[in-house]
BALUM-139202 format. One line per 4 residues: number of its first residue (from 1); for each residue x, y, z of N, C-alpha, C. Coordinates in Angstrom, 3 decimals. Layout:
NUM	X/Y/Z/X/Y/Z/X/Y/Z ~ ... $
//
This chain:
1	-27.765/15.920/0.271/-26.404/15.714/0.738/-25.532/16.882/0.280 ~ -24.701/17.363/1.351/-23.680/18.785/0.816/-23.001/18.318/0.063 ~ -22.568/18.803/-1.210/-21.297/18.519/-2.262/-20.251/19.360/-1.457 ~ -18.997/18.282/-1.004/-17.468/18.462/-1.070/-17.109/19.404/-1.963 $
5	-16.262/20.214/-1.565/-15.144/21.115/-2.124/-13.871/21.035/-2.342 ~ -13.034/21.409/-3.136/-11.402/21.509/-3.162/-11.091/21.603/-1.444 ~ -11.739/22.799/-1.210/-11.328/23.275/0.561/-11.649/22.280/1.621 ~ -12.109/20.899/1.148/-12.565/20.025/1.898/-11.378/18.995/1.798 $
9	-10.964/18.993/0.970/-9.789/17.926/0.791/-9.149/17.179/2.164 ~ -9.118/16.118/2.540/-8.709/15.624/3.575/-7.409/15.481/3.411 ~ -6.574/15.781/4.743/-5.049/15.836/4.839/-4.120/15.269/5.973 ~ -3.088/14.345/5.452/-2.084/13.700/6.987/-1.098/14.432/6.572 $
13	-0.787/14.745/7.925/0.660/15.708/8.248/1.408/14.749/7.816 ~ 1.635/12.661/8.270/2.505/11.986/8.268/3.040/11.634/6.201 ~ 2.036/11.822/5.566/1.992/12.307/4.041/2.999/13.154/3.550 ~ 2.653/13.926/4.228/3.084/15.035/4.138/4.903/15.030/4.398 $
17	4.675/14.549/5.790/6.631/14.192/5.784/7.294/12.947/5.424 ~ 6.608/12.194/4.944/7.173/10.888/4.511/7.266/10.680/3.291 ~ 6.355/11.225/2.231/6.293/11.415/0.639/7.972/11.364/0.064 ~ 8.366/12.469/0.644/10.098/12.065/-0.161/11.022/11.406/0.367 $
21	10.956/10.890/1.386/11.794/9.590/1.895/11.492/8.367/0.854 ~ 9.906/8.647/0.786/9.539/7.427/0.234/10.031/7.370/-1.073 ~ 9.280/8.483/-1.752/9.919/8.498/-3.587/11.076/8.074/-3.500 ~ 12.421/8.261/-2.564/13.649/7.852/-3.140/13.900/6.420/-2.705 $
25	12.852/5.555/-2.532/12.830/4.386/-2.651/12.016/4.421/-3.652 ~ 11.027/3.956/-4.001/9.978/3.707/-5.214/10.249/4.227/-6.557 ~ 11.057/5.609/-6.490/11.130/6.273/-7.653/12.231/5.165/-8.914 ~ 13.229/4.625/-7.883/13.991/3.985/-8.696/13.716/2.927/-8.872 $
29	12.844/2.278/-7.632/12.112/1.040/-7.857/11.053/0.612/-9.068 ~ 10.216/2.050/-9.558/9.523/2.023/-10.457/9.683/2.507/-12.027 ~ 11.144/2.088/-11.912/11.401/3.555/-13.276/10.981/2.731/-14.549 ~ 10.870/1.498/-14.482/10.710/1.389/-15.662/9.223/0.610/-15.422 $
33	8.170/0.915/-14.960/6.923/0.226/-14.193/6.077/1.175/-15.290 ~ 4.979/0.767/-15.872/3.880/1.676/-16.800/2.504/2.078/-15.801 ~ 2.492/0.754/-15.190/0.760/0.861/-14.389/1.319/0.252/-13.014 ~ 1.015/1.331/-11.685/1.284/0.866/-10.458/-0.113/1.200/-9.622 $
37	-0.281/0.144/-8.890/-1.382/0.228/-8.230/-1.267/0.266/-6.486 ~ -2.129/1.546/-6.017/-1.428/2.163/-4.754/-2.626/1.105/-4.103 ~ -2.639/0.285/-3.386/-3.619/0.196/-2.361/-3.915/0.688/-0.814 ~ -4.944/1.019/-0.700/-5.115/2.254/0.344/-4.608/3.551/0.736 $
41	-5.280/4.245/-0.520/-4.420/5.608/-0.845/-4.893/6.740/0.065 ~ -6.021/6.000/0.874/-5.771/7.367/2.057/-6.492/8.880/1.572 ~ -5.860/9.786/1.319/-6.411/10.875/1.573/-6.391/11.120/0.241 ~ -5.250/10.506/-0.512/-4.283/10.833/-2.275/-3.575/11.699/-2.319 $
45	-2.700/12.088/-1.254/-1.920/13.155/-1.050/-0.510/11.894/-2.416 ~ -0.324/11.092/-1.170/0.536/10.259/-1.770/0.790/10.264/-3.322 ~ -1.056/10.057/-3.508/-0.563/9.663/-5.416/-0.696/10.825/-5.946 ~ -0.804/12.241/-5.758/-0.250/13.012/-6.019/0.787/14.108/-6.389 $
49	1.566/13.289/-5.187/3.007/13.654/-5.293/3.640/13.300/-5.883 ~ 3.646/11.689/-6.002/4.140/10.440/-6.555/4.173/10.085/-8.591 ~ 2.486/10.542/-8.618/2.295/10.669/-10.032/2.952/11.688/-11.301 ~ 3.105/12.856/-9.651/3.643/14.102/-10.412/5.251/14.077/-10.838 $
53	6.318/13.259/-9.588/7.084/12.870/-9.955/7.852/11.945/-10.871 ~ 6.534/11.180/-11.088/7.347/10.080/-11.712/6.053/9.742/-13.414 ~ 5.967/10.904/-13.977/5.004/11.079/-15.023/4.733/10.039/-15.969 ~ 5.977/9.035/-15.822/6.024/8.116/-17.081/4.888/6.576/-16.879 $
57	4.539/6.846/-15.693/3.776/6.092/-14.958/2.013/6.088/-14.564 ~ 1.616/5.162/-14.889/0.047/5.386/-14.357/0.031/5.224/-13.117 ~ -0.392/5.733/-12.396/-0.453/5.468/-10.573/-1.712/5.519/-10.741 ~ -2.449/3.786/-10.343/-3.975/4.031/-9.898/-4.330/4.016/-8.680 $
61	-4.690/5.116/-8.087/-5.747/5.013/-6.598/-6.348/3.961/-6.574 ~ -6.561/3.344/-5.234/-7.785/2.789/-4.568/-7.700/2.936/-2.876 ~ -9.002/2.002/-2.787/-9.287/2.502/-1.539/-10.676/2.064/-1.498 ~ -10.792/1.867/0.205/-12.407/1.360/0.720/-13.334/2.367/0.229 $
65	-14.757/2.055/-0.334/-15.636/3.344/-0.656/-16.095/4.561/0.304 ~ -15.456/4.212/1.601/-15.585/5.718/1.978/-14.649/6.776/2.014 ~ -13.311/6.417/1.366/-12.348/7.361/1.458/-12.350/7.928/-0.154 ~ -12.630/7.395/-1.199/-12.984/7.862/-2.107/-13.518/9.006/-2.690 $
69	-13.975/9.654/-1.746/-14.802/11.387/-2.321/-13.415/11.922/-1.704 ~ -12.889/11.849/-0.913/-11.399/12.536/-0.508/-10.630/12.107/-1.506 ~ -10.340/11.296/-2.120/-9.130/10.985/-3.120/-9.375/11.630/-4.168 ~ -10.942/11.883/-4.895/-11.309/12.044/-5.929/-10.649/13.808/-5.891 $
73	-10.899/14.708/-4.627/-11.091/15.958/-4.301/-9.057/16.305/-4.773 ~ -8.665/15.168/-4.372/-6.889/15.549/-4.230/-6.783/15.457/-6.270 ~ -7.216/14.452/-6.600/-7.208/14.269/-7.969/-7.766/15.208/-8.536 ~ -8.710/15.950/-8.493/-9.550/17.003/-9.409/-8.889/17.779/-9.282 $
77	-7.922/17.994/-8.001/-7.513/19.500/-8.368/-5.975/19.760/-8.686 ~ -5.166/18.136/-9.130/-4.179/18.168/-9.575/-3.892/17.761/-10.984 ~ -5.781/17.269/-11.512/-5.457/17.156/-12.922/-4.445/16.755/-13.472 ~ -4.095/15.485/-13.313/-2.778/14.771/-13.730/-2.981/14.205/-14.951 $
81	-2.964/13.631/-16.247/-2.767/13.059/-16.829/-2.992/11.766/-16.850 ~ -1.944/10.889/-15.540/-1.789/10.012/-14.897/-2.087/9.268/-13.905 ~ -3.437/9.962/-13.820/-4.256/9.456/-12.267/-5.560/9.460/-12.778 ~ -5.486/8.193/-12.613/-6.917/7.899/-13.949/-8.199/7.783/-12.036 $
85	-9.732/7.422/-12.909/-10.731/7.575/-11.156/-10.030/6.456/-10.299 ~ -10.132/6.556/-9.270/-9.642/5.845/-8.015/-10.324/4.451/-8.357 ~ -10.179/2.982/-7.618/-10.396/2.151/-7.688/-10.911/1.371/-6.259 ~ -12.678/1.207/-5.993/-13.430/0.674/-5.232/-12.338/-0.358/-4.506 $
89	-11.562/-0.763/-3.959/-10.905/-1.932/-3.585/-10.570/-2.283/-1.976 ~ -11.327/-3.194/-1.380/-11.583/-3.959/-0.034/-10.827/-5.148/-0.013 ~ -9.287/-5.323/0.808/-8.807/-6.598/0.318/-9.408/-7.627/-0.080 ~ -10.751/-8.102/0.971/-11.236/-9.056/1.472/-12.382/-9.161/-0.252 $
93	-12.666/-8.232/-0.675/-13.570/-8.461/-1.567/-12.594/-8.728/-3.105 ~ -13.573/-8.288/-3.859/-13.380/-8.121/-5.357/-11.612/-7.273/-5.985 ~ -10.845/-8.173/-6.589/-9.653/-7.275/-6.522/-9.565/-6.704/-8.417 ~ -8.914/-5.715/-8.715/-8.797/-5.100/-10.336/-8.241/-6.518/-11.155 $
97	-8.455/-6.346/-12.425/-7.642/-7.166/-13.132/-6.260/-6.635/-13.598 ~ -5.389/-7.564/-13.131/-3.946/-7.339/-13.475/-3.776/-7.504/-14.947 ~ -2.331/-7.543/-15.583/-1.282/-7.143/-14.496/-1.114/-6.187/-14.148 ~ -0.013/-5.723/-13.059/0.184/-4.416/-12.995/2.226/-4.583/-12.669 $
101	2.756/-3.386/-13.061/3.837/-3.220/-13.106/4.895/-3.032/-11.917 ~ 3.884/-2.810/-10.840/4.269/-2.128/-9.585/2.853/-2.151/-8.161 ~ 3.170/-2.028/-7.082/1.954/-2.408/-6.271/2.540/-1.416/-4.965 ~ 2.363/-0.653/-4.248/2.422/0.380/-3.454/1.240/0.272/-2.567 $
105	2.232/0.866/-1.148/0.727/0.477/-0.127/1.580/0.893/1.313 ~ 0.866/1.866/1.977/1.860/3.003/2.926/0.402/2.643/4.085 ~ 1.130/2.467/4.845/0.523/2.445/6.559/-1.240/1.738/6.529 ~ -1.127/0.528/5.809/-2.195/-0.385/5.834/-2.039/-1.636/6.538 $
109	-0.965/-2.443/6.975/-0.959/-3.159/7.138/-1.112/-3.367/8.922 ~ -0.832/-2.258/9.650/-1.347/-2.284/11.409/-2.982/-2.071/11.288 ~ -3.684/-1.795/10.119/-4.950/-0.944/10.285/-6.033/-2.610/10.121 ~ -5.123/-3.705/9.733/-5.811/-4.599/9.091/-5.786/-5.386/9.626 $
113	-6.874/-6.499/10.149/-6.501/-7.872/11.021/-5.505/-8.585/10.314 ~ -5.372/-9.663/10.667/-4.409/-10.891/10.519/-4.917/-11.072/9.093 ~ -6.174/-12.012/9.175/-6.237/-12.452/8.034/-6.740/-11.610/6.907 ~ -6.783/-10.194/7.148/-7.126/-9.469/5.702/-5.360/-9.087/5.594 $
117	-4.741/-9.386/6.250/-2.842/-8.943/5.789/-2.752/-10.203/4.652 ~ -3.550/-11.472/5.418/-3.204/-12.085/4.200/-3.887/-12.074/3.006 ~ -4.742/-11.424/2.804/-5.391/-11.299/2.047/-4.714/-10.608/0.824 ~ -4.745/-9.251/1.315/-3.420/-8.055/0.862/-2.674/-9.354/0.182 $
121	-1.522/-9.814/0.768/-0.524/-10.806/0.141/-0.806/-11.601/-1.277 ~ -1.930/-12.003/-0.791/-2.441/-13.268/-1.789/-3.074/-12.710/-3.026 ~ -4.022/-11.662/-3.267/-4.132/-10.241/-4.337/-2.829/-9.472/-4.630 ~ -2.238/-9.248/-3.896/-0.998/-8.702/-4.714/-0.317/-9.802/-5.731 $
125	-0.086/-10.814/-5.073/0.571/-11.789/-5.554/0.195/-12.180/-6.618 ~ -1.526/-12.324/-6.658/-2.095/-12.188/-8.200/-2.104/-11.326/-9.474 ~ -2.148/-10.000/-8.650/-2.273/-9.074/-9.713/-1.151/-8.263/-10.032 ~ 0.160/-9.238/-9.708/1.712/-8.184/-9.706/1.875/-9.255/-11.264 $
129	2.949/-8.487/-11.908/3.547/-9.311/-13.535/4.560/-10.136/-12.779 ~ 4.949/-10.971/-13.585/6.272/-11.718/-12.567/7.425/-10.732/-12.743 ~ 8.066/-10.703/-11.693/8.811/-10.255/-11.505/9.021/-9.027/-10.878 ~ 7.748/-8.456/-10.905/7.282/-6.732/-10.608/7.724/-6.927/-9.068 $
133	7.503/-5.372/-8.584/7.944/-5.223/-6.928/6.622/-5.091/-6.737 ~ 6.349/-5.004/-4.937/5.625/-4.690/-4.158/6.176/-3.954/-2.955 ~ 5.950/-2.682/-2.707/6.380/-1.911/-1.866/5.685/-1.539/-1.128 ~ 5.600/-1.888/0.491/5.011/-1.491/1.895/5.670/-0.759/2.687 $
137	5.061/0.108/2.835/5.628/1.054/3.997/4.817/1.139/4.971 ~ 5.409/1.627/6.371/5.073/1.795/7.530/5.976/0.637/9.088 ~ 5.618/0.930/9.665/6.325/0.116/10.856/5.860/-1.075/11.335 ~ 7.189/-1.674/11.577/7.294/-3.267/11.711/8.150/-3.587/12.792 $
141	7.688/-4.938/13.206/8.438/-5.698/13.909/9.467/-6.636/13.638 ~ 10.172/-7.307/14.607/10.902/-8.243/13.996/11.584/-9.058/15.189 ~ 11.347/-10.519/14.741/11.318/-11.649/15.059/10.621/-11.057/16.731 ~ 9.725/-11.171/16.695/8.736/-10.915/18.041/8.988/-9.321/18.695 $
145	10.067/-8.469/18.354/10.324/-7.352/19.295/10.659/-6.331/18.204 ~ 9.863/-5.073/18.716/9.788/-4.120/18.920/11.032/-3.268/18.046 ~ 10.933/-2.700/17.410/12.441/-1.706/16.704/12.554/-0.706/17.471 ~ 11.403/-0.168/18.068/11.553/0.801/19.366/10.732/0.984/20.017 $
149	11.024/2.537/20.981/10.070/2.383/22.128/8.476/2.681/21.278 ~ 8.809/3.906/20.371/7.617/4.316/19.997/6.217/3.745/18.974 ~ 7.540/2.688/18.724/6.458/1.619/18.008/5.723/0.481/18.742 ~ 6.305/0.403/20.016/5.972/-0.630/20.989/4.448/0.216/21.467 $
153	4.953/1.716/21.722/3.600/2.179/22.170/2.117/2.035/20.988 ~ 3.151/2.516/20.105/2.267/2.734/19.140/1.236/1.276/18.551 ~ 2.077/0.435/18.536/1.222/-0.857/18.761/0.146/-1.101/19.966 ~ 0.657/-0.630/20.781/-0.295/-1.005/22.206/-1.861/-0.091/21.967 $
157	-1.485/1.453/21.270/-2.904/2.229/20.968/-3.563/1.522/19.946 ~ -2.815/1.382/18.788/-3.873/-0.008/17.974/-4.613/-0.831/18.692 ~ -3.935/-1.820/19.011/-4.417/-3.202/19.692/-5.733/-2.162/21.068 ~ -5.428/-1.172/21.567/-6.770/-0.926/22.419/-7.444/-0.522/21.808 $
161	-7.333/0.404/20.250/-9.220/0.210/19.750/-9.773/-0.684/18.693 ~ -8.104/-1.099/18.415/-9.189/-2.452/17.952/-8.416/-3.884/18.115 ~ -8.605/-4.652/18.985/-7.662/-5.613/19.152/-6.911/-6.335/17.683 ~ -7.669/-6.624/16.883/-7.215/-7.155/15.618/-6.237/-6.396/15.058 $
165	-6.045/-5.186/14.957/-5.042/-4.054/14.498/-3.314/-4.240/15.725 ~ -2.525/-4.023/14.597/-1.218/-4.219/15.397/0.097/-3.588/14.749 ~ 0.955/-3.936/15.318/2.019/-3.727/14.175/2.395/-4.475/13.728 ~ 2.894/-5.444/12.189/3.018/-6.323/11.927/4.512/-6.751/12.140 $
169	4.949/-8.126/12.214/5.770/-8.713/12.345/6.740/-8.942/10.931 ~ 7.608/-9.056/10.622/8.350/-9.671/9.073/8.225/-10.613/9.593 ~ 8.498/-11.478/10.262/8.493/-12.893/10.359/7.098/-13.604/9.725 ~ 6.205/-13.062/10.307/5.094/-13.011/9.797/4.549/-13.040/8.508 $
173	5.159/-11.791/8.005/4.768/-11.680/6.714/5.521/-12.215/5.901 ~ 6.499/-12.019/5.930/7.024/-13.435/4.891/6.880/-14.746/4.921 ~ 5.978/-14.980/6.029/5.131/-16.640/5.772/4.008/-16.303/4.860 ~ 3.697/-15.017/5.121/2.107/-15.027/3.999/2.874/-14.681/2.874 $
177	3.877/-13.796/2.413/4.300/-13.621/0.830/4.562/-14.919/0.409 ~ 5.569/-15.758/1.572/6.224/-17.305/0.272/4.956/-17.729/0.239 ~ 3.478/-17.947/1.059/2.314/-18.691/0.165/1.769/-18.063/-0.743 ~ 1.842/-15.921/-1.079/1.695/-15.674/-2.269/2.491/-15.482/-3.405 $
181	3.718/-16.299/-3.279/4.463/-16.293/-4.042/5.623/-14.852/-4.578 ~ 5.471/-13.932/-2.957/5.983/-13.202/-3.175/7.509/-13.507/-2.057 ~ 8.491/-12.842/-2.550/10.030/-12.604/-1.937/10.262/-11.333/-1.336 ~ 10.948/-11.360/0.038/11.523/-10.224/0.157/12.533/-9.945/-0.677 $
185	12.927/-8.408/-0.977/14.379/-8.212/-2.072/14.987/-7.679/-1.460 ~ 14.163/-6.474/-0.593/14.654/-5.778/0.301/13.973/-5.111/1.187 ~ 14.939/-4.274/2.360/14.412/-3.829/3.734/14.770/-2.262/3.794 ~ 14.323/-1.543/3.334/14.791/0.226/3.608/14.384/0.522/4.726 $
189	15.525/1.047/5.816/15.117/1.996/6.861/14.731/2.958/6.594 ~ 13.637/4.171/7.252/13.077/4.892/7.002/13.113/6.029/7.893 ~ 12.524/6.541/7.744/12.398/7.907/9.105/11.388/7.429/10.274 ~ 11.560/8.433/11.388/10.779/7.790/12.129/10.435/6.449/12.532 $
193	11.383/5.464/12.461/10.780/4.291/12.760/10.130/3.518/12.094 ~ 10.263/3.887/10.670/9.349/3.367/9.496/10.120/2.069/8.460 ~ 9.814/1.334/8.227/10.617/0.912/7.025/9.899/0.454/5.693 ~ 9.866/0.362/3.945/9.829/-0.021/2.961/10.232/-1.098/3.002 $
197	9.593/-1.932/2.816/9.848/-3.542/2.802/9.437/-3.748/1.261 ~ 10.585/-4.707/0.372/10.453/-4.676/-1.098/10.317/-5.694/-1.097 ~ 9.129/-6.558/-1.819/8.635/-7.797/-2.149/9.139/-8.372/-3.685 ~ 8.995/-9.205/-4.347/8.986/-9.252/-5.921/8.346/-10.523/-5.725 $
201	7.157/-10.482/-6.593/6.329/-11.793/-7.178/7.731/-12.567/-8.539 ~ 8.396/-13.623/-7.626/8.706/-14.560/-8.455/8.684/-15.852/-8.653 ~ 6.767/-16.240/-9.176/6.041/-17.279/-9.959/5.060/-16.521/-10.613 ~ 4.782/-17.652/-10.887/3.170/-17.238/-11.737/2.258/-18.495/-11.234 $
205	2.608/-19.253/-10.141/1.284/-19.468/-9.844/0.342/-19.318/-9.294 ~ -0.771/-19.624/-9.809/-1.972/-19.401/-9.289/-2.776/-17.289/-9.865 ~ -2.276/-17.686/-10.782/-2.348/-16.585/-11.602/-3.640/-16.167/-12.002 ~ -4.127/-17.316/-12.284/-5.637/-17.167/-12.346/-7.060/-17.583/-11.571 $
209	-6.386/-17.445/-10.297/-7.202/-17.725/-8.702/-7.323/-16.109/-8.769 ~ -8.954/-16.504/-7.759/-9.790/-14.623/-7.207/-8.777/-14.405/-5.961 ~ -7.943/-13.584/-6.070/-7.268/-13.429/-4.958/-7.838/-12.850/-3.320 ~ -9.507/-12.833/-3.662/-10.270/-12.795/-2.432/-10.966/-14.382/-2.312 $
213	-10.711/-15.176/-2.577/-10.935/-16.329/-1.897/-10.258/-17.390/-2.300 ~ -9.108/-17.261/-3.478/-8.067/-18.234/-3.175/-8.304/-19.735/-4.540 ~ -9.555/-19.605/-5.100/-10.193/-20.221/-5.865/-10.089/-19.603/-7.443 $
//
């Protein structure tokens, strides 16, 4: 098998322009957060930027095991301090042991059927401290329609390669946070059509349920 290089590093342009919109939501959201856990970090452009800015913080990668030799490649060659190895993590499967201070998670939730969104929900909900945030980014719907044209399209190319994939609804998802015991706090508009949706886990139950099967 060829060994990957630095020069191999996988890269999104949309990373790339959304990184500081985003920090000036999260940055203040997380200032006083020790351990935040990114789920589906993608390429690790994100927790690169992110870690570098905000140093006082552990930002742990994860991600499905095939995006992992790309995250590892963004990490080796930014040698952070603060970006400890990435973390094996499949909603649907096995989730880290909490707590964690903070929970981050950028353009996963159209990529995911229905019931692995709830899945997402119900693991966060476990492995957030009370009170901690949960911050999602990417584009949404609301109450059945569309925020615009380009998300209307952009939903329609999901749903044709993979029907289960969509854009998600808030209505929606805040039926799956109140069963994981998470709250909206808040709604940031974003660029492009994007928005940060701010969650906060406030209970503790079910604290010690596998947040991949609920038991």
């Amino acid at each position: 098998m060829a060994t990957r290089t630095l020069h191999d590093k996988p890269f999104s342009l949309a990373c790339e322009e959304n990184q500081a919109p985003i920090l000036a939501v999260i940055g203040p959201l997380f200032a006083k957060a020790r351990r935040v856990l990114e789920i589906g970090s993608g390429t690790g452009q994100h927790a690169v930027y992110f870690a570098t800015r905000l140093p006082h913080l552990i930002w742990q990668t994860s991600d499905v095991p095939a995006n992992l030799p790309g995250i590892r490649l963004w990490l080796a060659e930014a040698q952070l301090p603060n970006l400890p190895e990435p973390l094996s993590l499949d909603v649907i499967g096995d989730w880290p042991a909490g707590p964690f201070d903070g929970v981050f998670s950028a353009n996963t939730a159209y990529i995911m059927g229905e019931s692995e969104v709830g899945r997402l929900f119900r693991g966060v909900g476990q492995i957030l401290a009370p009170g901690a945030p949960f911050a999602l980014y990417g584009p949404f719907s609301k109450g059945g329609q569309h925020t615009s044209e380009s998300n209307a399209r952009f939903d329609a190319s999901l749903k044709a390669r993979d029907p289960r994939m969509g854009v998600r609804d808030l209505d929606d998802l805040r039926a799956l946070a109140d069963r994981a015991g998470l709250e909206l706090r808040a709604d940031h508009p974003m660029p492009v059509n994007n928005r940060t949706l701010v969650w906060c886990r406030c209970n503790s139950a079910g604290a010690q349920t596998n947040p991949a099967t609920g038991h």
